[in-house]
N, C-alpha and C positions, 0 to 999 in steps of 0.2 A: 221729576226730570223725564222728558218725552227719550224715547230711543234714537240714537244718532240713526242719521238719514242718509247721510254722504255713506258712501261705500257698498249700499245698497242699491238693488235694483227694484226700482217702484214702478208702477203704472202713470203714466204722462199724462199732466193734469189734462192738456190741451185737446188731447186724443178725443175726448168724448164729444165738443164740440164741431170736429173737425169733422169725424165720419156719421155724426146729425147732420150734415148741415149747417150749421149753425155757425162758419167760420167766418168772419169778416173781411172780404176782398175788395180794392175797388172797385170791380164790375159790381157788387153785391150794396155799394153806396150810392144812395142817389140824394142829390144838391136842388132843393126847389129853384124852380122855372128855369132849369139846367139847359142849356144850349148843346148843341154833340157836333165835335170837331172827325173829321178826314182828311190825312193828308194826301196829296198829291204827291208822287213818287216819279221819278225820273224811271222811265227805262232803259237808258243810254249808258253805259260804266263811262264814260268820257263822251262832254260834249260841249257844245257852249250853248248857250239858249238865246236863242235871234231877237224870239217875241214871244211875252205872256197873251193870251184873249180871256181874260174872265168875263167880259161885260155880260153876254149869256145866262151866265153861271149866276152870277148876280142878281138878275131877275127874277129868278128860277123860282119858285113858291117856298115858303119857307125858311129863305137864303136868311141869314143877318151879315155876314160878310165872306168874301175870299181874298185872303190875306197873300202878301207874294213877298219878296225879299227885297222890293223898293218899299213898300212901305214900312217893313223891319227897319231898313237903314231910316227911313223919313223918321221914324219914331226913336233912334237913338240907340238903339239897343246892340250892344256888345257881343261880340263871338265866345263862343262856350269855350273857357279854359282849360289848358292841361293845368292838375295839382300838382305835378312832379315837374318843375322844371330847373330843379338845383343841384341835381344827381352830375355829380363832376364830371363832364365828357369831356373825350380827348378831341373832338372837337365840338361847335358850338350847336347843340340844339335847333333841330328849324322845328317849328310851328306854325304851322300856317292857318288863317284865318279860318273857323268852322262854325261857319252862321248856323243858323235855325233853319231856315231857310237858303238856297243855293242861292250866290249873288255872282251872275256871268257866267259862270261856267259847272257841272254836275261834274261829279269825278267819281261816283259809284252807281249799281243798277241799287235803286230804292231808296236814295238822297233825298229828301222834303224840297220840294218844288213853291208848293201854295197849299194852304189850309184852308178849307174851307167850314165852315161854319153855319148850322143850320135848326131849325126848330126838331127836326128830329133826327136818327144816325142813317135811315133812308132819304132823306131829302138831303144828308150831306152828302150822301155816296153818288146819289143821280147829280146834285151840281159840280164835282168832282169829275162826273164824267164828260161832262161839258166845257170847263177848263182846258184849252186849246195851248198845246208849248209847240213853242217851232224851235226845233232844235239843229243845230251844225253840229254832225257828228264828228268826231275826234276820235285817232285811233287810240284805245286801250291797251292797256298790259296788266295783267291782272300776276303772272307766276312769277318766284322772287328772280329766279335765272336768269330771267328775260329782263325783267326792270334793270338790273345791275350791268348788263350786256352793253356794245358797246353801240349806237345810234337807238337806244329804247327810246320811247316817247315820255317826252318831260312832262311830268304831273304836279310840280311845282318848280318853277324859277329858280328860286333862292335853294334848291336842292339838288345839288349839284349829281348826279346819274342816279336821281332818286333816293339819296341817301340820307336820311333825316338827322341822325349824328356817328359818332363812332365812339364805344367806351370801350377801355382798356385797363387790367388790371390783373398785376406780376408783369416781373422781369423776363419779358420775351429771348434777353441774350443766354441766359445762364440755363432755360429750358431749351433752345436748339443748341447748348455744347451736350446736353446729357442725354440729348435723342442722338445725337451725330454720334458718340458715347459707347450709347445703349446696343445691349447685343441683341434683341428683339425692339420693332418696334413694329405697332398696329395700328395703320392708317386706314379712315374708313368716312365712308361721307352718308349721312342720317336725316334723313327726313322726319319732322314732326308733325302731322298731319293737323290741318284747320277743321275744327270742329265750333259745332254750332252747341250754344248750351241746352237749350230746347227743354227749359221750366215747365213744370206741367200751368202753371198759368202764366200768359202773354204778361207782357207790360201793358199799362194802362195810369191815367191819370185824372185831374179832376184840379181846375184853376178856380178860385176864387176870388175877390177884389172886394174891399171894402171902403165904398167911396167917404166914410165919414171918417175913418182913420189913415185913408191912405195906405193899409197895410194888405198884401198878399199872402195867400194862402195855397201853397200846393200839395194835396195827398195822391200818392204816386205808390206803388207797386216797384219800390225800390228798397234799398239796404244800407243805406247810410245818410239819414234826415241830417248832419248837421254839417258835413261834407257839402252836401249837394247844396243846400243854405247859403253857404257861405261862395262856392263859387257864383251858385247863383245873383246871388246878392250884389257881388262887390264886379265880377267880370260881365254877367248880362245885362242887369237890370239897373247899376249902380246906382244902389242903394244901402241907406245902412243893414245889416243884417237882421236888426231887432223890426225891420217893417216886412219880412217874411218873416212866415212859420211854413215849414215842411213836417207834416205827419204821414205816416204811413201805417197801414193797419196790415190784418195777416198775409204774408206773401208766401204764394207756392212755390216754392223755391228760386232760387238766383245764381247760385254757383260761384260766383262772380260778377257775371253781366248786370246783375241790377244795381252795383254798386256804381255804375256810368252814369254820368252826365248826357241828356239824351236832348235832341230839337223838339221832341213833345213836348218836358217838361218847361220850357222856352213858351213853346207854343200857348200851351193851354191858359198860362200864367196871360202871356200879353193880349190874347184873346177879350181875357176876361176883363181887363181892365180896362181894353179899348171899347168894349159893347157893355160893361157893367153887369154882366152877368156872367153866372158861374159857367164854365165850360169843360165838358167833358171827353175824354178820347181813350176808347180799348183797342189796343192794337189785335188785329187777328194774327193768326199764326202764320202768313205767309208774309206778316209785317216784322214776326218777329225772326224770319230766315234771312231776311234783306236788310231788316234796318235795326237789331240788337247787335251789340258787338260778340265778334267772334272770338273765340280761344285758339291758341296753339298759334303753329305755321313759322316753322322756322328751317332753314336749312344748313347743316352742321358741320363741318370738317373738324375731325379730328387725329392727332397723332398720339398715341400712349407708347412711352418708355420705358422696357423693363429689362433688367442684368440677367444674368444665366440663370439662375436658380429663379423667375420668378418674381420679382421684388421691384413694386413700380420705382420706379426713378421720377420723370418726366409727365404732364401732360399738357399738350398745346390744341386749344379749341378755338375753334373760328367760326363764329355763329353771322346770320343774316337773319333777321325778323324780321314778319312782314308784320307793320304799321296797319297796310290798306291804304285808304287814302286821303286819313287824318291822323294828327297824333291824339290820342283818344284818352279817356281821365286820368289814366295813373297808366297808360301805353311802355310810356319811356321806363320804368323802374321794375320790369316783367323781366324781360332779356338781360338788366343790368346788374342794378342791385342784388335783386333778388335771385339771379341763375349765379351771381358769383355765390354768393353765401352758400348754396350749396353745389358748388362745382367743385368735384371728387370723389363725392359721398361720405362712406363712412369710411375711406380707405387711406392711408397714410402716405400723400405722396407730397415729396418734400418740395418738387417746382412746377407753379402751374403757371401758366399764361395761358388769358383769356383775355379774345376780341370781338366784339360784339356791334353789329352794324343794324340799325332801323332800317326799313326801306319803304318807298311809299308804291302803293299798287293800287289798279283802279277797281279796288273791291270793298267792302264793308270793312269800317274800321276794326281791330282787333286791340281786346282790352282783358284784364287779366281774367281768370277761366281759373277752377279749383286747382289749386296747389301754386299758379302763375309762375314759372320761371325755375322750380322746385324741381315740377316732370320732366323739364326738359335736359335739368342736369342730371337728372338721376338717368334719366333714359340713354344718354351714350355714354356716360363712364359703365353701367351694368352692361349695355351692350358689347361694349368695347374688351369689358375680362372676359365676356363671353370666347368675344372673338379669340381673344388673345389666349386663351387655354385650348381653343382649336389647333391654334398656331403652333402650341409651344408641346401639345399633347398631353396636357394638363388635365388633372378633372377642375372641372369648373368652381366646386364647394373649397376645393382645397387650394387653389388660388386666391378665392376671396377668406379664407381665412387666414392666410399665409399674411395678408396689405390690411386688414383691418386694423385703426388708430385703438391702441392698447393702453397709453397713456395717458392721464388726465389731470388736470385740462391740458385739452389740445390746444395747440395754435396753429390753425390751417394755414397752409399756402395762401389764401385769401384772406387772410388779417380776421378772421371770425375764432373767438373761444370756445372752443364744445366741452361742455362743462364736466360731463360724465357719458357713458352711454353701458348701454347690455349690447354691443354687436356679435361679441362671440358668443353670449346664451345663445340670440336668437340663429347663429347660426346652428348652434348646435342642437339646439331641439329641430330644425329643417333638415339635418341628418338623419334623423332619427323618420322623419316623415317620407323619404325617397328611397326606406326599404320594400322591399321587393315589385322596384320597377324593373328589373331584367325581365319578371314572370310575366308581369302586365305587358310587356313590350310583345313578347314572343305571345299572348293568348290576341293581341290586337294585330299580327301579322298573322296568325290566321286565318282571320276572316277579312283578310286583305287590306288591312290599316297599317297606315303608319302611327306609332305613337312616339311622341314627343316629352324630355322634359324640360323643364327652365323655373330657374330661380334667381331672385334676385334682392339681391339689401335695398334698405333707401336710409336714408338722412333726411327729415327735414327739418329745413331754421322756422321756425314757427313762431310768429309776433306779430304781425300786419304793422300798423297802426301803431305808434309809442303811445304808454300812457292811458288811461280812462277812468272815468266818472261816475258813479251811483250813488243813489242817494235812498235811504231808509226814513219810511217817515207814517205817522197813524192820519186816518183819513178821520171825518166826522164820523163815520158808522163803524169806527173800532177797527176796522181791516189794514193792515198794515199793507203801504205801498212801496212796492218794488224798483225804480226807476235806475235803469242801465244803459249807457251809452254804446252798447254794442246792440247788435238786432239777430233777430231769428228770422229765419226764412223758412223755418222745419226742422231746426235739430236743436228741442225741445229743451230751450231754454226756459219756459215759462215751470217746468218741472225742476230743472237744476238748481235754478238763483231762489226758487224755493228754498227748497233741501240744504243749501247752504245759508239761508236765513233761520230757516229753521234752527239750522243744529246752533248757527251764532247764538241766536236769543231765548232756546231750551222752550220754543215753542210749536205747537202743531200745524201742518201744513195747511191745514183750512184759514188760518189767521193771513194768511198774504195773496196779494194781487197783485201782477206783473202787469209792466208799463214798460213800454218800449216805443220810442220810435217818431218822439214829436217834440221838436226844438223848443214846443211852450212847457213842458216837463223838467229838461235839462237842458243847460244853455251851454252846452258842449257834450260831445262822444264821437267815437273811436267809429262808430259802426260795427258792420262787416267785412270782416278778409281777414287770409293769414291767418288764421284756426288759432285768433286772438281772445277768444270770447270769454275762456275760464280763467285762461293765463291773466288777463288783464282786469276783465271785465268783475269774475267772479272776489279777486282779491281786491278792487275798488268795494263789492260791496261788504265783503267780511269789513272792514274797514270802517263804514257806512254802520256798520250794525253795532260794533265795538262805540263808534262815535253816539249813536241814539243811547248805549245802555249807559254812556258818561254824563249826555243832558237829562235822562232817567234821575241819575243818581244826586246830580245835583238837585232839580228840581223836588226830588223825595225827601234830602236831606232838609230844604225849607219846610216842607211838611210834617216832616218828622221831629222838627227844631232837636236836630245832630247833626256833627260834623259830615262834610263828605265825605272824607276816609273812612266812617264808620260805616259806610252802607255800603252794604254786598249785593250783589244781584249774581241769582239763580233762577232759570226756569220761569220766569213771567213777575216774579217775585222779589220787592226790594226791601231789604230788613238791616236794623241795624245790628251789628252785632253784641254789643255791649248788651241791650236789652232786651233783644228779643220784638221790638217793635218791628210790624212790617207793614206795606202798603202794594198793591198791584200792582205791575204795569200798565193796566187799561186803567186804572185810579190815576196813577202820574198821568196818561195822557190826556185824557177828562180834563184833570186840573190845568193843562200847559193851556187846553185852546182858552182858556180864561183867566192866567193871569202866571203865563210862563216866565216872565221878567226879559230885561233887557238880553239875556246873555243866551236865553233860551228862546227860538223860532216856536211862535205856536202851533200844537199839531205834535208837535215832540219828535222833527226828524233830525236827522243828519246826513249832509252830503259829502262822501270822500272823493279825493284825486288820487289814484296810485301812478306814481310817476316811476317806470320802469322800461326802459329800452331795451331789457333784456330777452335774449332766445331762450327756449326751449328747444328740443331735439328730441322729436319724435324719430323711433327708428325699428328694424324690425327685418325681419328675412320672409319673402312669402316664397311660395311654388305652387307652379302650375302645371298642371298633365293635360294634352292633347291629342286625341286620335284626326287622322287626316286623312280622308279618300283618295289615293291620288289617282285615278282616275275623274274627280271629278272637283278635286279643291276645298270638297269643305271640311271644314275644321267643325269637331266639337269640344266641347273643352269638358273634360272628364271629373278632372279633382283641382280643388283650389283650396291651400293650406298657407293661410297667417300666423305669424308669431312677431307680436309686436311689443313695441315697448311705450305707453302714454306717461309713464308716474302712474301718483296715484290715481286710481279709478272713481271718480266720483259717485257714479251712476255707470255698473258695469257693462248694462244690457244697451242705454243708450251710446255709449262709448263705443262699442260693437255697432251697431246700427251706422256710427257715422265715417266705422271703417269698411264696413258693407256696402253704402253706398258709392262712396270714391273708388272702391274696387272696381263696383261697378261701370262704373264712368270709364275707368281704366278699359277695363275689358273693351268696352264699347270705342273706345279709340283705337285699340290693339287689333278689333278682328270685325268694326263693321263701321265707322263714322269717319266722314269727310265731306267737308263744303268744298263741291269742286264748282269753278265759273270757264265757262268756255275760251278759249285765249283769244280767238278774233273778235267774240262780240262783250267779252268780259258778264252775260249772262251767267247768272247764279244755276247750275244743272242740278244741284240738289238742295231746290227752294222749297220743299214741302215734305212731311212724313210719307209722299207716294214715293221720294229717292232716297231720303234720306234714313240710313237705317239703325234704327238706337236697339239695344239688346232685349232683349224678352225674359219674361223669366223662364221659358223653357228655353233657354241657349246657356243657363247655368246652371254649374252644379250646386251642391249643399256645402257652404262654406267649411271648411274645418282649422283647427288650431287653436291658439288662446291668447290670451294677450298679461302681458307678465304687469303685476304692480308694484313688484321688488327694487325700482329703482325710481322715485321720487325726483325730480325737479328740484332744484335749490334758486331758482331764478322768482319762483312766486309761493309766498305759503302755504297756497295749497297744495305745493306739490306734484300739481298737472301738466303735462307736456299735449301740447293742441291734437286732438285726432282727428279734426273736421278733413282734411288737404292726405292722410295721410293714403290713402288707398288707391288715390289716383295718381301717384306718383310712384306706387311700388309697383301696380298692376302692368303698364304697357311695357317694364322691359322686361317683367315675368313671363307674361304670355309669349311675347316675340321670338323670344329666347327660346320659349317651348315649342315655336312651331319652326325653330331654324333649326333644332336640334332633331326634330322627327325628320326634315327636308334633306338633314345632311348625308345621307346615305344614299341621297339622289345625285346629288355634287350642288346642290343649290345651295349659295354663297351668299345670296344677299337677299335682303327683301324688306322694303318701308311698310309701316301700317300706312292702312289699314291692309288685314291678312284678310283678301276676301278671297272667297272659292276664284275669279277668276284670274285674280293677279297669281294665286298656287297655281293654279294650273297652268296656266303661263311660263310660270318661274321651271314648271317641271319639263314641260315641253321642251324652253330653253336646252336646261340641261342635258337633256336623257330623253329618249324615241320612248315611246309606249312601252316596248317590248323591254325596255331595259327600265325603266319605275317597275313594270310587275315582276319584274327578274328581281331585282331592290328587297321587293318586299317580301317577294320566298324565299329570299335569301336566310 
């Protein structure tokens, strides 16, 4: 019997190929006598388009075709669907038609115009530049204030002041009697800043067309092959599903964004089919600022109600998300679904009303971003105790410990069960970690800093996707294959659903090969999102693996001529027990590809479904410390302390790793990331890494804290609660929280991420003359 593997932290099988070189990316595939596609890009945020000129273009050496949106419509082909469109609004859903291709009118800067199509990716760029649009420009509105205001300019008809739907959910009447009520209440309006996901590799795709079966082939630099299949299939190209396959091979990360439905993957497909040959297209990175979907961007009103001593009553939330200026794959179910489930957090308040408004804007669409709809609720209910302990003259830790749900199971104000939770450990080991900030504080005024602290819980509903698929099975060369309806982008699945195959079938990690990611594998999965992957993904394949040692068992029992209840399996090994007879597992599977019987798949696999809609609820207290210049606005951020709760830890070190990173993202929203577009000409002003500013690792410290295993999951057997989502949700109102708490001895009151040096100095100025911040800080 090999040594269990789950609970340990190993080395990731995948690592070694990845820092050789040796990792497999689109760019890195190449498709004989491949064709290389460029799109054509609008630069106008609104416009209508008079007149295409490709004939030029066309000539141009090299050219095979320039494709426009008339001959999109000539050839039949159907607008890119929303997946979400059953999500109960309290009014009706608009969706408006979202070609591959602009047809009449562009409604964002870097909308696909024309494709053009060429022997090499320099001969598509120079006829690309020849491609003549005569465009009527049209005034833009790109900020949600302005769309919603009253004469903005209408970016679709059927949406009535831009407003795409309205969802609503709790009783709005019985939360404004217990604010009207309430002997405290904290009104406060919150910006969630648009951020761009900014994967260390672009999107990129690769179409192929097979004239003798009529079947398409798209591999893509995405995160959910049977998803994007399937829209594809039935809403573009209408066709059955089984005449596409989507594979995707390793992708540098996605966040979210790759799990969209995009006009390339459109493109490259009808390309190919129309020229019969493969066609290829890598977006550069100034394709992926313009034309990937963005995260975030919402604008907040909120009211929280609390009695004398403290004790929420009430809270009423009024959200505006900006859409952009499409509803984009899964757009709608970010703001709705998703921000309700966890609108509160972990805090026990008995009436919530929440209203939530789309809006369209003439920017790059926006589509869910790590955590989707999770950070945003977490981000003003923590803001809001913040505030509200200011108010009330509360310490901050001892208000949220005072409102934390105690009992279990919960049933939240939003109709969600929280099954269990550790919120008081984790607040209480985060007590433990904010001894001796008074010394810090007084050794950081000083040298003329301000320092700051801020802490904050999170909640998250953790599920994506209901349900998923794997399947366990021996290949010809003895290697047992892995196949998971979930994907990896980077967070080293091909190590995990190891380690839990392993431990299933009491064999050594060099016995399996991980498969991911290609609809001819599995004819269903879940993907990516929703820090679904163990929760779902991993308990389909335990499943999977139980199933393979049961056609084991039967099969051995033929060959052992003994009953199947007599045969036991251990460790690679099936024996009967009465006798002592046994036979391998690489014997039974030998035997299956040659005369497995009707009841047994040869190959000796097994594929499971675990059918489970259930959440998990990751949660956890962090804290962040902050020195601030105020003479000059920057922020550095000192100390940053997690104490979190996943379940069980499968793999401790990667589990850490995947709260490391979301922290990070955090951070990077909290004090440096924003896609801002200019209002009059709706221009993207942070279209490239020369504006746009992601964090370094010299802008952080050395993570500290731990993360507890003592409380298990009951939603899945293995026990896991998702930690992929969980860091970017706890991170932005930690840090904010820490740089309002250093500001507030300035009198500054308010301030949206991102916290850059010049929006602090700003806020200080406001406040307080020079003479009175340096007076502040000898104070």
């Amino acid at each position: 019997m090999t040594e269990p593997l789950l609970g340990r932290s190993i080395d990731r099988l995948e690592d070694a190929r990845f820092v050789q070189g040796r990792g497999r990316y689109v760019a890195d595939l190449v498709a004989a006598n491949a064709l290389h596609g460029v799109v054509v890009r609008s630069p106008h945020a609104h416009a209508r388009i008079a007149a295409i000129s490709a004939e030029a273009a066309r000539k141009m050496p090299g050219v095979a075709a320039v494709l426009t949106g008339a001959e999109l419509a000539a050839d039949g082909l159907g607008p890119m669907p929303c997946a979400v469109t059953a999500i109960p609004m309290t009014t009706p859903l608009v969706v408006p038609p979202y070609h591959a291709l602009a047809h009449g009118v562009v409604r964002y800067v870097g909308e696909p115009v024309a494709f053009v199509v060429a022997a090499s990716a320099e001969a598509a760029r120079d006829a690309a530049e020849a491609v003549v649009v005569d465009y009527d420009p049209l005034p833009p509105v790109v900020a949600i204030a302005d769309a919603i205001s009253p004469g903005a300019p209408s970016i679709w008809p059927a949406a009535t002041s831009n407003i795409a739907f309205q969802f609503n959910r709790g009783d709005i009447g019985p939360v404004a009697a217990a604010l009207r009520d309430a002997a405290h209440v904290v009104e406060c309006e919150l910006v969630n800043n648009r951020v761009v996901a900014a994967p260390m590799e672009t999107r990129g795709a690769i179409g192929e067309f097979d004239a003798a079966s009529g079947r398409l082939h798209l591999t893509a630099s995405a995160a959910g092959a049977h998803a994007i299949r399937d829209l594809l299939a039935a809403g573009v190209f209408r066709i059955d599903r089984e005449m596409l396959r989507v594979s995707i091979p390793d992708v540098g990360g996605g966040f979210g964004m790759k799990n969209v439905l995009y006009p390339e993957w459109v493109l490259v497909l009808w390309a190919a089919r129309r020229l019969r040959r493969p066609v290829r297209w890598i977006g550069d990175r100034s394709e992926d600022f313009t034309g990937s979907a963005h995260g975030r961007d919402s604008l907040i009103r909120v009211r929280l109600g609390l009695d004398r001593d403290g004790r929420l009553l009430a809270l009423e939330t009024k959200v505006f998300a900006n859409l952009g200026a499409y509803v984009s794959t899964v757009a709608p179910a970010v703001p709705t679904m998703a921000m309700a489930s966890a609108m509160g957090g972990v805090y026990d308040i008995p009436l919530i009303a929440f209203e939530t408004r789309g809006v369209f804007t003439n920017t790059t669409p926006v589509d869910a971003y790590r955590g989707a709809g999770k950070p945003e609720a977490n981000y003003l209910i923590e803001r809001c105790i913040d505030i509200a302990a200011r108010q009330l003259g509360m310490d901050a830790l001892k208000l949220r410990r005072k409102n934390i749900m105690r009992r279990f199971p919960y049933a939240s104000a939003m109709g969600l069960t929280v099954e269990q939770g550790s919120f008081a450990h984790a607040i209480d080991h985060a007590a433990t970690a904010v001894d001796g900030f008074k010394a810090r504080e007084r050794s950081s005024r000083k040298q003329g800093r301000l320092r700051g602290l801020g802490l904050a819980c999170f909640l998250e509903t953790a599920r994506g996707q209901p349900n998923e698929v794997a399947e366990v099975g021996f290949g010809q060369d003895g290697l047992i294959d892995l196949k998971v309806g979930t994907h990896s982008s980077g967070q080293g699945h091909e190590t995990t659903y190891a380690q839990i195959a392993a431990d299933a079938l009491g064999l050594p990690l060099d016995r399996f090969r991980f498969r991911q990611g290609d609809t001819d594998d599995l004819d269903s999965g879940g993907g990516h999102g929703g820090a679904r992957s163990m929760h779902q993904g991993g308990t389909a394949l335990v499943m999977a693996a139980e199933g393979l040692i049961d056609n084991a068992r039967r099969l051995a029992a033929r060959l052992l001529q003994a009953g199947v209840d007599a045969i036991q399996y251990e460790a690679g090994v099936l024996r009967v027990a009465t006798t002592g007879q046994e036979i391998s597992l690489d014997e039974v599977a030998r035997a299956s590809f040659q005369s497995a019987g009707d009841d047994i798949a040869p190959g000796l696999a097994h594929k499971a479904t675990h059918l489970c809609d259930r959440y998990t609820f990751p949660n956890g207290c962090h804290i962040a410390e902050v020195e601030i210049d105020p003479a000059t606005g920057e922020v550095r951020l000192d100390r940053y302390v997690i104490f979190d709760d996943y379940g069980r830890l499968l793999d401790p070190r990667q589990t850490l790793g995947q709260v490391h990173g979301g922290v990070v993202q955090g951070i990077g929203q909290a004090l440096f990331e924003q896609a801002l577009f200019d209002a009059e000409t709706g221009q993207i002003l942070s279209g490239s890494l020369m504006d746009y500013a992601l964090p370094r690792a010299g802008d952080l410290p050395a993570f500290e804290g731990e993360l507890s295993p003592d409380f298990p999951s009951r939603a899945n057997r293995l026990g896991v609660k998702g930690s992929g989502q969980a860091g970017a949700i706890a991170a932005p109102a930690t840090i904010m929280n820490a740089v309002m708490n250093a500001l507030a001895p300035l009198g500054v009151r308010h301030l949206d991420m991102p916290a850059t040096p010049s929006r602090i100095w700003q806020a200080i100025q406001v406040a307080h003359s020079p003479d009175s911040a340096r007076a502040a800080v000898a104070d």
